[in-house]
VEXMARMI-5523 format. One record per atom (N, C-alpha, C): residue in one letter; x, y, z. Coordinates in pm, whole numbers, padded with zeros to 5 digits, always signed. Example, Ala and Ser with C-alpha at 12.3 -4.5 7.8 and 13.67 -1.06 7.14 Angstrom:
VEXMARMI-5523
A+01319-00569+00780A+01230-00450+00780A+01320-00330+00780S+01285-00225+00708S+01367-00106+00714S+01290+00003+00787
//
This chain:
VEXMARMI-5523
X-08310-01560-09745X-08261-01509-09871X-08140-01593-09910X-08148-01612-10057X-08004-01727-10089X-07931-01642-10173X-07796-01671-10180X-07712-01618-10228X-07640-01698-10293X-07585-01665-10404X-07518-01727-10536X-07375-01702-10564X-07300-01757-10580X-07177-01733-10658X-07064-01646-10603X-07020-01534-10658X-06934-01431-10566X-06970-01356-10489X-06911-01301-10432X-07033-01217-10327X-06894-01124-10343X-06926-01008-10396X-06799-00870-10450X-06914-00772-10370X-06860-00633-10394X-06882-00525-10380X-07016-00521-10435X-07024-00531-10565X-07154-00503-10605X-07257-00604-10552X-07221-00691-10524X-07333-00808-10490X-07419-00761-10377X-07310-00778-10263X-07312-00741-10108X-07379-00645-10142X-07365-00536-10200X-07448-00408-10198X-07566-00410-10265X-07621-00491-10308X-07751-00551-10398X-07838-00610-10292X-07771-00656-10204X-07845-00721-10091X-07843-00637-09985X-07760-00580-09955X-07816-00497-09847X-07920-00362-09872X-07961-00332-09997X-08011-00245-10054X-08168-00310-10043X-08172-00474-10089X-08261-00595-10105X-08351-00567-09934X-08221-00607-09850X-08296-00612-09723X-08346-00515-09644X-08267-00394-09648X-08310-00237-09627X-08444-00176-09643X-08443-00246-09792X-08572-00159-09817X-08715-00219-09823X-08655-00395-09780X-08843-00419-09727X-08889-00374-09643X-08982-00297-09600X-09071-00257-09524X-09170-00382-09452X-09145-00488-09496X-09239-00581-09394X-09142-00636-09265X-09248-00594-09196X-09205-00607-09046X-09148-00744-09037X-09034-00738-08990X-08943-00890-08990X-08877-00920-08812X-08865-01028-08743X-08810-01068-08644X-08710-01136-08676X-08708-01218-08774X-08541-01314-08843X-08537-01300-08953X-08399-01305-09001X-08322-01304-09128X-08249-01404-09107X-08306-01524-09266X-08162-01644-09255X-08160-01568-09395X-07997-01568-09380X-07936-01530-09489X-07833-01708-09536X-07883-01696-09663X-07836-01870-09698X-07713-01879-09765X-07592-01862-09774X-07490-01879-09813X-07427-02020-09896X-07490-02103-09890X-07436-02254-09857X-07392-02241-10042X-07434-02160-10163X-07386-02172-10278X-07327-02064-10349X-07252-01999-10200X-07169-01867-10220X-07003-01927-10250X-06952-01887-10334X-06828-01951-10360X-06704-01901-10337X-06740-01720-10339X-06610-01648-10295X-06685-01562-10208X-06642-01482-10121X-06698-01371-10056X-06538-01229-10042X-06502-01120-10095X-06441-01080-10121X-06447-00993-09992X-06268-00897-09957X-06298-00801-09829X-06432-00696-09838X-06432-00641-09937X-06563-00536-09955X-06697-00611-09930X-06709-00727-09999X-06810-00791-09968X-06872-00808-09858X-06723-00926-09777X-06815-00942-09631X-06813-00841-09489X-06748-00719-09535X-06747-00601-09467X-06880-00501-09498X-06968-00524-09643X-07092-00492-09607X-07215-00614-09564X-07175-00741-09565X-07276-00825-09471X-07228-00828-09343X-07114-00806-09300X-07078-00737-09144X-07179-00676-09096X-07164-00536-09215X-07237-00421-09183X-07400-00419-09183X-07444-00520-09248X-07610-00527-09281X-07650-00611-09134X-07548-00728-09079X-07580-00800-08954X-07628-00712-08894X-07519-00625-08878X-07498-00561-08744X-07598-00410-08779X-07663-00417-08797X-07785-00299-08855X-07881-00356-08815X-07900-00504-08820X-08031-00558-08842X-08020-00613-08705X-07882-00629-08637X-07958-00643-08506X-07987-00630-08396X-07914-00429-08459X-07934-00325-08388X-08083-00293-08352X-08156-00332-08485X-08277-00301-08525X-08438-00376-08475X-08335-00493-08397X-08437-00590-08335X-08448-00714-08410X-08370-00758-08514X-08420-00839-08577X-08276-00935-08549X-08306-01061-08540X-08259-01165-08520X-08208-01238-08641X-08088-01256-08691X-08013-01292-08791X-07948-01441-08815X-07948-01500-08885X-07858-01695-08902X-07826-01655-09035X-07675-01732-09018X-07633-01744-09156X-07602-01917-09162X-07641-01981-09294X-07611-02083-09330X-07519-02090-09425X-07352-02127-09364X-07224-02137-09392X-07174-02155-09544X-07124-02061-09571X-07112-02126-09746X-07048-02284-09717X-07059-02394-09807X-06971-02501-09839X-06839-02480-09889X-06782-02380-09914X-06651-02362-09962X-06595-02318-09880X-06481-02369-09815X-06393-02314-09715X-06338-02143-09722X-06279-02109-09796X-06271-02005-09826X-06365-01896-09820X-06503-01917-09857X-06576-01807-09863X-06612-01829-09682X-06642-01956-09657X-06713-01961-09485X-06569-01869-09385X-06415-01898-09427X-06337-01821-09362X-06356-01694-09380X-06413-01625-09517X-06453-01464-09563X-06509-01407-09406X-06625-01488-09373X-06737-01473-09295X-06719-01522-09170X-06649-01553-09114X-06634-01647-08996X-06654-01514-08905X-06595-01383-08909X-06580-01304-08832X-06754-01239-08797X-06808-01187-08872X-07021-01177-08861X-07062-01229-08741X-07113-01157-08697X-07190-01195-08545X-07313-01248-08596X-07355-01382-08581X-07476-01392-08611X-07483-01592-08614X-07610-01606-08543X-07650-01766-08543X-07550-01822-08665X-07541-01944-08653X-07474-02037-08734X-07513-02131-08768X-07558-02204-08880X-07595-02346-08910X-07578-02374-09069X-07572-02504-09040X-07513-02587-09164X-07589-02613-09289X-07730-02604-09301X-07834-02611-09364X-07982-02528-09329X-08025-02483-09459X-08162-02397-09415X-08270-02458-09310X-08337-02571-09302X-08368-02640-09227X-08378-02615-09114X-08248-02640-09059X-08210-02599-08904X-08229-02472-08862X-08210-02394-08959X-08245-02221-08992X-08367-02190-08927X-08449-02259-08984X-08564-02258-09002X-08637-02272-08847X-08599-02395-08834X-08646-02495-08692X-08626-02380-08541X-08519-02274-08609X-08461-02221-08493X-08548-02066-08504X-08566-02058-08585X-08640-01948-08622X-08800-01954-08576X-08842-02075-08628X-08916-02120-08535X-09009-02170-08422X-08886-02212-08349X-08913-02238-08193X-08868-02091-08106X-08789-01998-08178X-08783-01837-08131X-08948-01804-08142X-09009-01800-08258X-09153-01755-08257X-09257-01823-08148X-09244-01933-08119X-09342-02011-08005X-09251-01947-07882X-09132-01943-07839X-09105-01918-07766X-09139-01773-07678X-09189-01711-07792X-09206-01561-07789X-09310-01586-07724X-09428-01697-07766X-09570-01664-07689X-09562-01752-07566X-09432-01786-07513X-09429-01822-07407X-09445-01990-07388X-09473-02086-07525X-09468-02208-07498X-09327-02286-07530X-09303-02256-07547X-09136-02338-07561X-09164-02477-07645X-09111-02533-07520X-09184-02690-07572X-09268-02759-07554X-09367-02699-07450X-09515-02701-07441X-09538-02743-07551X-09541-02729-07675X-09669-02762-07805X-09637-02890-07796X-09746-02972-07832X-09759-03091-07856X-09672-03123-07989X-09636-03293-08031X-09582-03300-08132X-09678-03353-08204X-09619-03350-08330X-09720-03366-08453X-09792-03300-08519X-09756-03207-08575X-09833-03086-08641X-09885-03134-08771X-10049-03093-08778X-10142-03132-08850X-10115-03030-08941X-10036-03038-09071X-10069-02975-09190X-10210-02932-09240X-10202-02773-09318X-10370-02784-09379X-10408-02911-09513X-10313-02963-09552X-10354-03025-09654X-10350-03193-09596X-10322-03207-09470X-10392-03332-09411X-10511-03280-09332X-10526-03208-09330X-10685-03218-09214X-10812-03254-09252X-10877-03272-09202X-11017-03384-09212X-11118-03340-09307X-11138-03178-09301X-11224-03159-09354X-11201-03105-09491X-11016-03102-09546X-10988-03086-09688X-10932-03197-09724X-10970-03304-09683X-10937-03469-09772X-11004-03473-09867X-10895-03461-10006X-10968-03562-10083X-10949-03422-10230X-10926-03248-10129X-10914-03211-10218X-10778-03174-10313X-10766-03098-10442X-10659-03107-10502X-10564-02999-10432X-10432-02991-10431X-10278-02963-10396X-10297-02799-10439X-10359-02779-10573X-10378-02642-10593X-10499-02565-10533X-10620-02678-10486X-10710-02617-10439X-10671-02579-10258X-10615-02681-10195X-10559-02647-10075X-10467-02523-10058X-10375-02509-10160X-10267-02439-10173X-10338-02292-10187X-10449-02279-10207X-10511-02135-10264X-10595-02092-10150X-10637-02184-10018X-10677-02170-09912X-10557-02157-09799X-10491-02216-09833X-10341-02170-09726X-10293-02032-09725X-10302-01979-09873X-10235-01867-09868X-10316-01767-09800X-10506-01760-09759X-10536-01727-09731X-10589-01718-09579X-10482-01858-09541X-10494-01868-09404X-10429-01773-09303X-10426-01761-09191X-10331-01681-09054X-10333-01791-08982X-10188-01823-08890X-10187-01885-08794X-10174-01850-08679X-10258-01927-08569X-10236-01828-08419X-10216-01924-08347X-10131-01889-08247X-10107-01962-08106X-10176-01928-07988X-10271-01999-07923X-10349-02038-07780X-10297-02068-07668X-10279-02017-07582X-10214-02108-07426X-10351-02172-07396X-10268-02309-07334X-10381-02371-07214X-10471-02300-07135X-10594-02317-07164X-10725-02235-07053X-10771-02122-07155X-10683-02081-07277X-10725-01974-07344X-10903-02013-07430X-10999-01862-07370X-11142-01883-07455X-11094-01844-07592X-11115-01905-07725X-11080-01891-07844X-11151-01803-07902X-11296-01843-07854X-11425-01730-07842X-11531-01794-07763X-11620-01686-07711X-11730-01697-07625X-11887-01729-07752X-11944-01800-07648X-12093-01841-07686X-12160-01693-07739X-12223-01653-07916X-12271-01553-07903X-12210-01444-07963X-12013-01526-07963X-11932-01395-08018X-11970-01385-08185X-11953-01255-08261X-11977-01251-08412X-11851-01371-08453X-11919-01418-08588X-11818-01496-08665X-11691-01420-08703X-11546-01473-08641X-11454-01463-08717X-11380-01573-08790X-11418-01660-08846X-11332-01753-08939X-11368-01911-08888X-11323-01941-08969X-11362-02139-09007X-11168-02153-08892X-11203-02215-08808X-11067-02298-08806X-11017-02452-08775X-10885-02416-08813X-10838-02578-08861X-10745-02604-08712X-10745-02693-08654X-10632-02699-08577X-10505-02819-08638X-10406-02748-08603X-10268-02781-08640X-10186-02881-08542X-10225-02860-08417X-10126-02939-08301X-10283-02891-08159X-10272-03010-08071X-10358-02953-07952X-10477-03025-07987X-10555-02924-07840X-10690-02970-07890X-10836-02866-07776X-10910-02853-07838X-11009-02740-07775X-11133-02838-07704X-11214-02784-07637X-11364-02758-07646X-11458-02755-07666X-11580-02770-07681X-11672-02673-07753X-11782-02686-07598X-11839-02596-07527X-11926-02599-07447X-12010-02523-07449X-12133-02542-07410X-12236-02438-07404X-12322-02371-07259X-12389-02335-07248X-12454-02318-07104X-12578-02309-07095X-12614-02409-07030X-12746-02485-06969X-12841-02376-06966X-13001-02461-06971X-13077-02336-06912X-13042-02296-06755X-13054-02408-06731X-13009-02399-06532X-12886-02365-06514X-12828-02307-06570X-12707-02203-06563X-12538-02229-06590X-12534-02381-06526X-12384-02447-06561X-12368-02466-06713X-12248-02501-06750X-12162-02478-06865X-12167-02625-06869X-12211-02674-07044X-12185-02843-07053X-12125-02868-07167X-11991-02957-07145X-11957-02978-07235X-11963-03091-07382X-11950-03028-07465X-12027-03097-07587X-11931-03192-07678X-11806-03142-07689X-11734-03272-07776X-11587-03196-07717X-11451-03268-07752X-11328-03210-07781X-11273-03283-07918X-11217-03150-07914X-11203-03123-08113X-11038-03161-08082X-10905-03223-08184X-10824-03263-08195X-10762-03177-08299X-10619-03244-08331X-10564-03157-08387X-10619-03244-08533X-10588-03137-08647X-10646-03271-08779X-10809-03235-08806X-10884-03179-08695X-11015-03115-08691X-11058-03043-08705X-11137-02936-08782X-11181-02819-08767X-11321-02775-08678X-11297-02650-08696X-11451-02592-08643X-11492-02448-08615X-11621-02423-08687X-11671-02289-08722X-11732-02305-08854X-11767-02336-08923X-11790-02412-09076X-11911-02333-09074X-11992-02357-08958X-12126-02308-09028X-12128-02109-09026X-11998-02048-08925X-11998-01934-08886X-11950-01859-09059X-11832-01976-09084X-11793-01879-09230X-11882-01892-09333X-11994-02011-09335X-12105-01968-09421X-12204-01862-09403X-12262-01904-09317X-12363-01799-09282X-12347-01648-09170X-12272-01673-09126X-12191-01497-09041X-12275-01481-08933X-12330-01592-08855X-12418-01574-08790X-12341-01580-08638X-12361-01557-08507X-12277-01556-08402X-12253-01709-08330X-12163-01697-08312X-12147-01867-08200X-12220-01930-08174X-12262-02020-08175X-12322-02118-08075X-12282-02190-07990X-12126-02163-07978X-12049-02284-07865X-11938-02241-07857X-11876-02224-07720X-11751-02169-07641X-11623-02265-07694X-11569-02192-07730X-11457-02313-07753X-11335-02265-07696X-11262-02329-07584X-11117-02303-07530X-11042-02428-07539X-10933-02378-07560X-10823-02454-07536X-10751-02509-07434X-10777-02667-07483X-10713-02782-07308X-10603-02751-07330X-10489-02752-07435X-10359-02731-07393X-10345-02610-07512X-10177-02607-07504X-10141-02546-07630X-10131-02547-07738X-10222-02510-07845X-10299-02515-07941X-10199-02456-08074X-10213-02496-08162X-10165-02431-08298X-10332-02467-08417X-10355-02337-08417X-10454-02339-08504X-10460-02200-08628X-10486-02267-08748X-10504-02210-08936X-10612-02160-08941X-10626-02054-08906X-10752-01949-08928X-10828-01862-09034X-10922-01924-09130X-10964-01871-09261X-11019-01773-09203X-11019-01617-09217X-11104-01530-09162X-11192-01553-09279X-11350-01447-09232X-11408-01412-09315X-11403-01316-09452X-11296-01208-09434X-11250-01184-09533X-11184-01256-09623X-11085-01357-09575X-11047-01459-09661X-11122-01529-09753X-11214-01603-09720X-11312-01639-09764X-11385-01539-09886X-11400-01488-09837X-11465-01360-09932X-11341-01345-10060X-11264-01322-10041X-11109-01291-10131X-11123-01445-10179X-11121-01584-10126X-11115-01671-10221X-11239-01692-10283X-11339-01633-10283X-11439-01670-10335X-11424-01582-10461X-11387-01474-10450X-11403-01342-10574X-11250-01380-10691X-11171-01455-10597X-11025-01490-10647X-10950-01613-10717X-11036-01703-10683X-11040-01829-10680X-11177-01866-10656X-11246-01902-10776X-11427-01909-10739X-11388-02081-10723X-11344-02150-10803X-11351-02293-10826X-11299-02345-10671X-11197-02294-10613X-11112-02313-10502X-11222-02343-10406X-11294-02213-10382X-11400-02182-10300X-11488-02254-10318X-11574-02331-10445X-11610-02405-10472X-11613-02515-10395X-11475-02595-10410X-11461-02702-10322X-11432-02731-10191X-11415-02606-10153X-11431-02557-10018X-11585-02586-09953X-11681-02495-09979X-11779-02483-09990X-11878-02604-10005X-11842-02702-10082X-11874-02846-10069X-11823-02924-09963X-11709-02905-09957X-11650-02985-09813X-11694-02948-09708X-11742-02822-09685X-11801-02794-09568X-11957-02906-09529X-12036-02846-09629X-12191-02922-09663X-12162-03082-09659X-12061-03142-09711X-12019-03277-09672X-12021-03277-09516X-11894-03205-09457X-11910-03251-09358X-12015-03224-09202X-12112-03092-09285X-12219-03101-09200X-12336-03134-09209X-12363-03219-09305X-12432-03360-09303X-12423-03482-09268X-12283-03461-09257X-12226-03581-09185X-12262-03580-09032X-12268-03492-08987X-12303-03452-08833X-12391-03459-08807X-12535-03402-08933X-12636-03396-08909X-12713-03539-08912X-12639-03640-08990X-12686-03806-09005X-12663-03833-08852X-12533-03838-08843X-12452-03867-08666X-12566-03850-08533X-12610-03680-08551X-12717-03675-08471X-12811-03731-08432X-12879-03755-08572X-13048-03828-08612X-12991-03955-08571X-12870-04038-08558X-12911-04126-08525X-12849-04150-08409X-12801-04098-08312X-12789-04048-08191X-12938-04062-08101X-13060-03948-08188X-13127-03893-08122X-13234-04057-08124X-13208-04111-08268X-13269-04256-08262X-13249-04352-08156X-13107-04359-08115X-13065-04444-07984X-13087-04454-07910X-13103-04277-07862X-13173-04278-07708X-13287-04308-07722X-13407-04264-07835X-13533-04288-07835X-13597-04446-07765X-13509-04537-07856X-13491-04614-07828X-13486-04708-07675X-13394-04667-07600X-13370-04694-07494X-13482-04633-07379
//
């Protein structure tokens, strides 16, 4: 949340009224100060008071320092993270959330944005942007099954950082593995078209960050965004023809030999 200009009695109390009464479940609050210019005694005696509520309450608090000496001395006294720019805010906020599922710095570097990944090249900024919002992101530990051979379709996914799997199991009983998928890659394409169950185990070699279109999503961008879905919907059929050429001439090679 950013904050503007004076920060008086009435302000402070505009915001703590602001933060009080969202009801969405929150773990951090950066509260952004950096274009606060005065902060008055009433003022920063109710963002004292909102800190210290919020993290009574479980929730984890940063303030980013006003630039004006004066107002950052208002505030110096607030219990709560410190940093110089939202950014860092951010970064710290975070690596608290991965940390929570136990990988720290386990994740690999290089996180594959949805609007670089392989199988939405090429489309437009608003059409990506209307599939993001309908994305969820989840975190995988190493060895984690993402889903089993067989499980019902839940969602098309994109991976972000990491890399999975895909195996199946033999008639003669062992488990063989079929490709590993990267970060930048997706997979499930044919599950969010047709809703049909797995055909291939997919777990995770390391720690994974993967953008999960559920099937409801899908459904919501299709009724919400038809055009979006549209080009969605083509990119898929692109790229599983592309697989299906790959195959045929795969299956030509060996013939061959």
């Amino acid at each position: 949340m950013e904050l503007t200009g004076d920060q008086g009695f009435a302000s402070a109390e505009l915001l703590v009224r602001l933060v009080l009464d969202d009801t969405t479940p929150t773990r951090w609050r950066i509260l952004d100060l950096r274009r606060v210019t005065r902060v008055d005694t009433a003022g920063a005696a109710l963002l004292d008071g909102l800190v210290r509520q919020l993290t009574e309450g479980g929730v984890a608090v940063a303030l980013v320092e006003p630039r004006a000496d004066t107002a950052r001395a208002a505030v110096k006294h607030v219990e709560a993270q410190r940093f110089t720019d939202p950014y860092t805010a951010l970064e710290w906020a975070e690596t608290a959330l991965l940390a929570s599922h136990g990988l720290g710095d386990e994740l690999p570097e290089g996180l594959v944005p949805l609007k670089q990944q392989d199988l939405l090249h090429g489309l437009g900024t608003d059409v990506v942007a209307e599939i993001e919002s309908r994305t969820r992101t989840q975190v995988f530990h190493a060895g984690t099954v993402l889903f089993e051979e067989g499980a019902p379709a839940d969602g098309l996914y994109f991976i972000g950082a990491g890399q999975v799997s895909a195996d199946i199991r033999t008639r003669s009983g062992p488990r063989r593995r079929l490709s590993t998928i990267a970060a930048g890659s997706s997979f499930g394409e044919l599950a969010i078209v047709d809703g049909l169950p797995r055909s291939t185990r997919i777990s995770a070699l390391e720690p994974t960050i993967c953008f999960i279109l559920t099937p409801e999503g899908y459904a919501e961008l299709h009724e919400q965004a038809p055009a979006a879905c549209a080009e969605l919907t083509r990119a898929i059929a692109r790229s599983l023809s592309q697989r299906l050429r790959y195959s045929t001439a795969d299956v030509a090679a060996f013939e061959e030999t």
